[in-house]
C-alpha positions in Angstrom: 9.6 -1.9 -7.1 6.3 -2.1 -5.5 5.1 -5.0 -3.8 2.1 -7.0 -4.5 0.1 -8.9 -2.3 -3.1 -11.3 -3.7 -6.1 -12.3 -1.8 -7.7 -14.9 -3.7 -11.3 -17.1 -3.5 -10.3 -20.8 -3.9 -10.4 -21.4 -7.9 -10.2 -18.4 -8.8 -7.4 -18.5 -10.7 -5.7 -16.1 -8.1 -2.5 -18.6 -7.7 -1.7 -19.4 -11.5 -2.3 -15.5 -11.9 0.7 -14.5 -8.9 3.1 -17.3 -10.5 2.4 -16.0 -14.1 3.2 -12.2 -12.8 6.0 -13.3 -10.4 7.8 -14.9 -13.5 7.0 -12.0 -16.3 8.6 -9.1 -14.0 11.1 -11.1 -12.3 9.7 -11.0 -8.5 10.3 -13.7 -5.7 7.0 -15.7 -5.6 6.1 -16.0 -2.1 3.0 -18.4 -1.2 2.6 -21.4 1.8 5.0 -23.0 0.5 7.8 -20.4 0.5 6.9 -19.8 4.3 6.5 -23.4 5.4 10.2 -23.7 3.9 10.9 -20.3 6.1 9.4 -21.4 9.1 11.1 -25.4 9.1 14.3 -23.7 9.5 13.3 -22.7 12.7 13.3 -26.3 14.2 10.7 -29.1 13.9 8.2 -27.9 16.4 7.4 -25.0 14.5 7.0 -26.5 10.7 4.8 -29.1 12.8 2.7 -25.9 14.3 2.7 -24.2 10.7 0.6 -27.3 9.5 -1.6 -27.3 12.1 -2.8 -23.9 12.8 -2.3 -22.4 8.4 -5.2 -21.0 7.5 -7.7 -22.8 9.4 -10.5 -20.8 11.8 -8.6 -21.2 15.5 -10.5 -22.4 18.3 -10.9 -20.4 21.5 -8.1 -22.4 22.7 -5.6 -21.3 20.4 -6.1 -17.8 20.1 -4.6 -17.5 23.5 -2.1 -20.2 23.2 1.2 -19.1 23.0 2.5 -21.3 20.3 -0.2 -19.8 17.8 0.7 -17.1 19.0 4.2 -17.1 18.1 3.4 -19.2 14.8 1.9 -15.9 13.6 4.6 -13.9 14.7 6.8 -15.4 12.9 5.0 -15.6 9.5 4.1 -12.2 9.8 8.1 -11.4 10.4 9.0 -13.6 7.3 6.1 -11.6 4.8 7.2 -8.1 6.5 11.2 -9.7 5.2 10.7 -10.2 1.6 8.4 -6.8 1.5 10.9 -5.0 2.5 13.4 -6.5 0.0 11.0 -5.4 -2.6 9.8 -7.4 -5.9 7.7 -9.7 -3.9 4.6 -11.2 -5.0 3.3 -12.8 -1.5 0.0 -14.9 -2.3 -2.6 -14.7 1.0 -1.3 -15.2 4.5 -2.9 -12.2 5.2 -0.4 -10.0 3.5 -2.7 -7.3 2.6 -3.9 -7.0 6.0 -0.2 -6.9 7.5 0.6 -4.1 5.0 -2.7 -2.0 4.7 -0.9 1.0 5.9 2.0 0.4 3.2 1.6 2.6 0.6 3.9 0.9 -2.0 2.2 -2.1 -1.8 -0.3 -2.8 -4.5 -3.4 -5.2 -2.9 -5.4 -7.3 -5.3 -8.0 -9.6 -4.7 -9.0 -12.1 -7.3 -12.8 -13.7 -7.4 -14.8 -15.8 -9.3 -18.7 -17.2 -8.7 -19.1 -20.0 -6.9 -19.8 -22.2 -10.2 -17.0 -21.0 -12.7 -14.6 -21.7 -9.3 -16.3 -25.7 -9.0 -15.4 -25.9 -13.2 -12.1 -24.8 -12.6 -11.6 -26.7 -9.2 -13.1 -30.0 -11.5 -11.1 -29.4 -14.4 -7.4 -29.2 -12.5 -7.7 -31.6 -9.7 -9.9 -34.1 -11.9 -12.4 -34.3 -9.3 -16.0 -34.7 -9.7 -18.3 -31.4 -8.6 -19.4 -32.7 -5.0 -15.7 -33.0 -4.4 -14.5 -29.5 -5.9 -17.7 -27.6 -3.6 -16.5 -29.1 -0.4 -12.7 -28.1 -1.0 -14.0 -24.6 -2.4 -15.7 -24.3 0.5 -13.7 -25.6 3.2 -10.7 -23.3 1.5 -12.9 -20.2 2.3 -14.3 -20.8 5.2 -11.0 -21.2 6.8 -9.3 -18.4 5.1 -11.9 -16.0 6.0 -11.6 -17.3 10.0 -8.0 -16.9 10.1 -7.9 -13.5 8.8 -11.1 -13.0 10.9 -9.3 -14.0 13.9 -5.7 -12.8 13.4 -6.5 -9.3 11.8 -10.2 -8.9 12.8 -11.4 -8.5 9.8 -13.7 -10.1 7.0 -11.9 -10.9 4.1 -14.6 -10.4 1.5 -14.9 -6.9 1.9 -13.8 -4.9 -1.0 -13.0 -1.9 0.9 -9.1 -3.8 2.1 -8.3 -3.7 -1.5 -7.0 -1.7 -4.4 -8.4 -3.3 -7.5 -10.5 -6.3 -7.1 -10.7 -9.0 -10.8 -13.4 -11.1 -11.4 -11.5 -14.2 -13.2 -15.3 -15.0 -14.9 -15.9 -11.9 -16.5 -12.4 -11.2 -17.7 -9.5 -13.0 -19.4 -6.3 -14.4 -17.3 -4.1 -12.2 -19.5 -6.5 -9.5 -19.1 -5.6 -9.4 -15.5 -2.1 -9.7 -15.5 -1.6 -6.9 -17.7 -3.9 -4.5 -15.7 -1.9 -5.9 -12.6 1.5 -5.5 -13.9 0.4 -1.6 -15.0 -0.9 -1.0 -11.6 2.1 -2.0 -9.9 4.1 0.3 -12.0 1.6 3.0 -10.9 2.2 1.7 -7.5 5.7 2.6 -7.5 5.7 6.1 -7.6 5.1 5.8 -3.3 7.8 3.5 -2.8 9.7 6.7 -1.7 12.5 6.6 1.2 10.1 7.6 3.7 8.0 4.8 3.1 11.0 2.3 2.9 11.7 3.7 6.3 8.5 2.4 7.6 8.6 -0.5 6.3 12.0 -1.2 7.9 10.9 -0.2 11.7 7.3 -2.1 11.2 9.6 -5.2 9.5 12.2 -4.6 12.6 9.3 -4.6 15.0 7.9 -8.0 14.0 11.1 -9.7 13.9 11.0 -8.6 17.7 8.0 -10.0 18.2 8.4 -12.9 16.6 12.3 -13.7 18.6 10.3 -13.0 22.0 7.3 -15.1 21.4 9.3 -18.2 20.0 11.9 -17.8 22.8 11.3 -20.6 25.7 12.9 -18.4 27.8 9.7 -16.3 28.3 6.3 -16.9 28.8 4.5 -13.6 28.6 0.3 -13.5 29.2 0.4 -10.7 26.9 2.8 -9.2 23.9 2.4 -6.2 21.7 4.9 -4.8 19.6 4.7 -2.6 17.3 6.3 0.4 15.2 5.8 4.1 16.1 7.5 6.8 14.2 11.0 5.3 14.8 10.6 3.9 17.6 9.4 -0.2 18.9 6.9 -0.2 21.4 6.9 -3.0 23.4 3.5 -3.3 25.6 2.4 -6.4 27.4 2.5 -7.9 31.0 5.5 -9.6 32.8 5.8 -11.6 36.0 8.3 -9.3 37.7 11.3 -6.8 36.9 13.8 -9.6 36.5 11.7 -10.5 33.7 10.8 -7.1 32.4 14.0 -6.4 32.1 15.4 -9.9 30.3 12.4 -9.1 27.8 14.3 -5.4 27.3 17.5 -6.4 26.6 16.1 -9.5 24.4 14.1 -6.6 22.4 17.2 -4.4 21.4 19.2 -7.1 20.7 16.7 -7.9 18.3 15.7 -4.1 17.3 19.6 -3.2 16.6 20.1 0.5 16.0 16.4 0.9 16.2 15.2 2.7 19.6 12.9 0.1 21.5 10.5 1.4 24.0 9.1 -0.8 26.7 5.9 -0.7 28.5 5.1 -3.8 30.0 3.2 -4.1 33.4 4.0 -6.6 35.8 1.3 -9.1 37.4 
């Protein structure tokens, strides 16, 4: 089946919508809580990095350090995992962004006005409306500078998305159903090809994210990404002795995929 990501404005109704959709069609439900659980088994230092650095805008700082770096490696190699299992609801972390170019994968963003978001905000946490403004607006503002600073993108445009709901202008159940039909429609491009693309781009980041969380390298730069069938490795190493660990490290990884490398030394 298709796979269905959700970008959602803090009270918006966007996370009771995902669970209610998850549960109806029978798809793995996979929010910040699903990765955090992903990410602890990884060792302490990373669950403890996963709090810090989730969804909040990054300082100069740490967009260049490495262990940001390699945090969002590694969620982006755990999202790329369960959408290429299929029947995956994954609720923000960027998904949509990470799998623009995924044409079996259904992108939905889920809004509200700022008022009908404070009522709702109010009405589940039971706080009063100063309260429910500042965590509406703290949500956003953090969301929108971690996708701005991880994808380079704004997060509000409409363009990144296939259908985009209003939650104040139209009923919960009116937007699951109209959700559940377009993933169905979705699932007419979840043809081998694309499953094949979704493979190398999913094999690719788990390459990625095993070099950038391995203490054994420290690279000033890393890019790898998926070309045709190939992983392209491009970035700069201190010397051959390291060029060549980070190759062999990369197709261990990579498996039966080809890995390409073009990394430039110091």
């Amino acid at each position: 089946m298709a796979t269905l990501t959700i970008s959602r404005q803090h009270g918006s109704s966007g996370k009771e919508i995902g669970q209610e959709i998850a549960q109806e069609i029978g798809y793995k439900y996979v929010d910040r809580e699903q990765i955090l659980e992903d990410i602890r088994k990884k060792g302490q230092d990373w669950e403890n990095w996963q709090k810090e650095f989730e969804e909040h805008h990054p300082t100069i700082w740490e967009r260049y350090d490495w262990s940001f770096r390699g945090f969002v490696a590694l969620q982006q190699s755990f999202i790329l995992d369960y959408a290429m299992k299929d029947n995956a609801v994954i609720m923000g972390r960027g998904g949509n962004f990470l799998l623009k170019d995924i044409p079996s994968v259904l992108k939905v963003r889920i809004e509200a006005p700022l008022d009908a978001r404070i009522d709702h905000i109010q009405s589940r946490e039971n706080v009063d409306r100063a309260t429910a403004t500042l965590m509406i607006k703290k949500f956003d503002k953090e969301s929108k500078g971690f996708i701005g600073t991880v994808y380079g993108a704004d997060w509000n445009v409409h363009t990144y998305y296939d259908i985009i709901f209003n939650t104040a202008a139209q009923s919960k159940n009116t937007v699951v159903a109209s959700i559940k039909a377009a993933i169905t429609e979705k699932e007419q491009y979840n043809t081998e090809e694309v499953k094949k693309m979704l493979k190398i781009k999913a094999a690719a980041a788990v390459v990625k994210a095993g070099i950038m969380t391995n203490s054994k390298f420290f690279i000033p730069t890393l890019d790898v990404r998926s070309s045709g069938d190939t992983i392209v490795l491009r970035g700069v190493v201190h010397g051959p002795k390291e060029h060549k660990s980070v190759e062999d490290e990369a197709k261990r990884l990579a498996g039966n995929i080809p890995v390409k490398c073009e990394l430039n030394y110091r």
